[in-house]
C-alpha positions, 0 to 999 in steps of 0.5 A, spaced: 616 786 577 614 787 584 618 782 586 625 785 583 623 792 586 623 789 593 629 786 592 632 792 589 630 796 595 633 792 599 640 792 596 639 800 597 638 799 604 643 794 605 647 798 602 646 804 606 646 800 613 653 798 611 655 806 609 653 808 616 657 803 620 663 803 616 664 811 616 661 811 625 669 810 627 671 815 623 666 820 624 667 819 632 675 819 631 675 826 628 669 828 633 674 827 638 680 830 635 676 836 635 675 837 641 681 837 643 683 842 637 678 847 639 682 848 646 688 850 643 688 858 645 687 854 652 694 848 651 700 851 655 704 855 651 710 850 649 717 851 647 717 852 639 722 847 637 724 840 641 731 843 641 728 850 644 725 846 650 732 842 651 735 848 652 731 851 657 730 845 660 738 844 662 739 852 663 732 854 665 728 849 669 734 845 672 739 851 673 742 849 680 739 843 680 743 838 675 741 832 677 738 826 672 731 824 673 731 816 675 738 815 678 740 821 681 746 822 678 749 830 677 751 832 671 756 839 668 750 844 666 755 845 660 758 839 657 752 835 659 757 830 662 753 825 667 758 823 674 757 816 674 761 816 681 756 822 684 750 815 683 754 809 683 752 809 676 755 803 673 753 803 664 749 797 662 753 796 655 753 804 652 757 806 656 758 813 650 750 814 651 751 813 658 756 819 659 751 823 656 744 827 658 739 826 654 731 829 655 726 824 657 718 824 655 716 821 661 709 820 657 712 817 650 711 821 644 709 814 641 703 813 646 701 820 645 701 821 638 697 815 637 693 818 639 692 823 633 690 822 626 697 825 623 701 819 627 696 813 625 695 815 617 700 820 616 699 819 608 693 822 608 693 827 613 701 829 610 698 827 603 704 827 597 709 827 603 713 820 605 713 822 611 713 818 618 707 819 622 712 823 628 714 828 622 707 829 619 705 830 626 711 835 628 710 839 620 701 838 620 699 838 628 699 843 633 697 840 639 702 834 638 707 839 638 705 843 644 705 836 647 711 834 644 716 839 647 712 840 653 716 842 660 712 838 664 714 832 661 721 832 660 727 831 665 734 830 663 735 823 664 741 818 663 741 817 655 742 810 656 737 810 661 733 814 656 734 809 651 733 802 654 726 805 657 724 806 649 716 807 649 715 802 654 710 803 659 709 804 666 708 799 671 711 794 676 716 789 673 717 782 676 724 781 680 730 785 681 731 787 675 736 792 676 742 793 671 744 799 672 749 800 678 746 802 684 740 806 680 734 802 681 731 803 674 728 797 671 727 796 665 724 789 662 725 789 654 721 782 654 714 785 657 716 792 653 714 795 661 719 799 665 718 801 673 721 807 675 725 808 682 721 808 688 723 815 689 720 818 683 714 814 682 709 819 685 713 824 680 712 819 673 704 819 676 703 827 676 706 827 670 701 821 666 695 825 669 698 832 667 699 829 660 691 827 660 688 832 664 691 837 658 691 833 652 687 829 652 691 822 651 687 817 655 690 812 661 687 806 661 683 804 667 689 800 670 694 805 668 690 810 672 689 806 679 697 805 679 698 812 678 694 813 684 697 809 688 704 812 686 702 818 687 699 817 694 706 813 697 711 818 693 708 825 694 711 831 691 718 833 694 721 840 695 724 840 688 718 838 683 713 843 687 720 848 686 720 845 678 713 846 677 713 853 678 719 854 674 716 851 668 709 855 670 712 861 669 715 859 662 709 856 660 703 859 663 700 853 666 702 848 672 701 841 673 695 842 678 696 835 681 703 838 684 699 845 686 694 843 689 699 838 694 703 844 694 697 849 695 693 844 701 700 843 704 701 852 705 694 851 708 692 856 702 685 855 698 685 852 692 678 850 687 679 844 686 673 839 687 671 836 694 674 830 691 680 832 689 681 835 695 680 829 699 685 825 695 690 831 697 689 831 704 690 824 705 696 824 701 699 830 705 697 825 712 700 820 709 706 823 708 713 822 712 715 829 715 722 832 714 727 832 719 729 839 722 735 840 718 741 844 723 747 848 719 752 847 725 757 841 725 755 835 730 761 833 734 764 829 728 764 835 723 758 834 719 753 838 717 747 839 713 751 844 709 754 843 701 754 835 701 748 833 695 751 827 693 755 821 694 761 823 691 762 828 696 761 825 702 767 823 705 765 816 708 759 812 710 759 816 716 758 822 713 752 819 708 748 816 714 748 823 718 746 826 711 740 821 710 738 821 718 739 828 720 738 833 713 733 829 709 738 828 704 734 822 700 736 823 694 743 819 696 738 814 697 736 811 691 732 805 691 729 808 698 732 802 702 733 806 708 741 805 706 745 810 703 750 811 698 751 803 696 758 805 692 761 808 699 756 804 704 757 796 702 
C-alpha cells in the first residue's frame, strides 16, 4: 500500500512540473503583449485606415516634395504616375507596377506582426472567423494597426520596387546586384535580404529604431549594430528632419532619433540620456557640410535654382555643377560621386 502511494504522488508531481513548463511560454508571451497594450493611450495617433494614411502620406506629408524613396524618381501627386526619366529608372520586368507609386513599410507589417498573438494564432485570437493572421490582427488589434498605418514607416516608393523587396530583411547584399537602371536598390530573392541605396540607409535605420522604441518589435542584436553604422554614415538631411515634423504635427509624435539630430544640430537642448547625446554629436562631427548654395547664374548660365532632377538638367555640365556647387545629391543615387548616369555616361 505504501508503495503505490509514493507512486501515486509522483505521477502528480510529475504531472504538475510538466503543467508548469508547458504554459511559461505562454504566460511570458501574454505578459509582453501586455505590456505593450497598457501604453496604448501613449502609442502615436495613426491614421484610421490604410487608405487614410495613403492618402495623407501622398497629399499631406510629401506635398512639394513627390519623390519616391529608394531611387528618387518624381512622381505627378495626382495620378501617382512615376517619371522613369527623372531617375534613370529602367522596369526590372513589371513595367505596369513600375509605372505606379505604392506605400512602402519600410519595417514590414509581416516582422511586425509576428510579433503579436492575433498574426501567429489568429484562429484563436479571432475564434469562428477564417481569417488570416493580418485580418485578424487589423479587425481585433489596436496596437498592430496603429503600427500598420503609422506615417513614420511609410514612404512612396516605386511599386516594383515596393514589390521585389517583399518582407525581406535589411542588410548588405553581396556583389552588385543592381536591376534597376540607375537606382541602386538591391534586392537578392535567394537570401530573402534587400539593401537599400547609400543615400537612405540612415533613413531605413531611423525608422527600424523608431519602430522598436514606439512598439516594441525587437531588433536583433546584429540588426541593431548595423543600424547604427547606417546611421551614423547617412545622417538625416534637410528633408527627413522637414517630414519628421510633418508628420509630428499629424500624429502628435516624432521619430526622436531625427529630432534629436535636428535638435543637437540647432544647438538646442534636447533630454535625451548622455549616451544618446554622445552618439548624436559624433554623428553631427562625422557629417559632411553642404555647400553654400548661390541663386545667381555662373558664367554658363547655371544656377541653384528649379532644377531638382535629371530630367531637368540640361547636360552633363549642368548635372556636375548641380551636384558640386548646390548640394544636389539627390541626382546622385548610388553616392558614387557622379551625377545622373542616364545624361552622364
Amino acid at each position: 500500500m505504501r508503495h503505490w502511494l509514493l507512486l501515486w504522488m509522483l505521477v502528480l508531481l510529475t504531472a504538475c512540473n510538466q503543467g508548469d513548463a508547458g504554459s511559461q511560454p505562454t504566460a511570458n508571451s501574454s505578459s509582453k503583449e501586455t505590456k505593450l497594450e497598457s501604453n496604448l493611450a501613449n502609442l502615436p495617433k495613426s491614421p484610421a485606415s490604410f487608405e487614410s494614411a495613403k492618402k495623407i502620406l501622398y497629399n499631406e506629408i510629401y506635398k512639394g516634395h513627390d519623390i519616391t524613396f529608394y531611387c528618387g524618381c518624381d512622381y505627378d501627386p495626382k495620378s501617382k504616375i512615376v517619371d522613369w526619366k527623372s531617375c534613370g529608372y529602367i522596369p526590372r520586368k513589371n513595367p505596369e507596377r513600375a509605372s505606379r507609386i505604392e506605400a512602402e513599410h519600410v519595417m514590414p507589417a509581416h516582422q511586425f506582426g509576428n510579433f503579436r498573438q492575433c498574426w501567429r494564432e489568429p484562429k484563436k485570437v479571432c475564434a469562428g472567423k477564417d481569417v488570416t493572421g493580418r485580418q485578424c490582427c487589423e479587425a481585433e488589434d489596436p496596437l498592430f494597426e496603429a503600427a500598420h498605418n503609422d506615417l513614420h514607416n511609410l514612404f512612396p516608393a516605386v511599386g516594383e520596387v515596393n514589390g521585389d523587396r517583399s518582407n525581406f530583411n535589411w542588410g548588405m547584399v553581396e556583389g552588385n546586384k543592381r536591376e534597376y537602371g540607375a537606382c541602386p536598390m538591391e534586392v537578392d530573392e535567394s537570401i530573402r535580404r534587400a539593401e537599400p541605396p547609400d543615400v537612405v540607409k540612415g533613413n531605413v535605420a531611423r525608422v527600424m529604431f523608431y519602430m522598436e522604441d514606439t512598439y516594441g518589435f525587437k531588433l536583433s542584436d546584429q540588426d541593431r549594430k548595423l543600424f547604427t553604422v547606417w546611421s551614423k554614415k547617412d545622417p538625416p538631411d534637410d528633408w527627413e528632419i522637414e517630414r519628421n515634423q510633418r508628420i509630428a504635427a499629424i500624429e502628435g509624435k516624432e521619430n526622436r532619433f531625427i529630432s534629436q539630430y535636428a535638435n543637437a544640430k540647432s544647438a538646442k537642448s534636447n533630454v535625451a540620456s548622455p549616451a544618446q547625446i554622445e552618439e548624436v554629436v559624433s554623428v553631427v562631427k562625422e557629417s559632411k557640410p553642404k555647400p553654400v548654395t548661390s541663386a545667381k547664374p555662373n558664367k554658363e548660365g547655371f544656377s541653384c535654382e528649379h532644377k531638382k532632377n535629371c530630367g531637368q538638367m540640361s547636360s552633363c555640365a549642368e548635372a556636375k555643377f548641380q551636384l558640386k556647387n548646390c548640394g544636389n545629391s539627390k541626382i546622385d543615387g548610388d553616392g558614387d560621386g557622379k551625377p545622373c548616369a542616364s545624361i552622364c555616361k
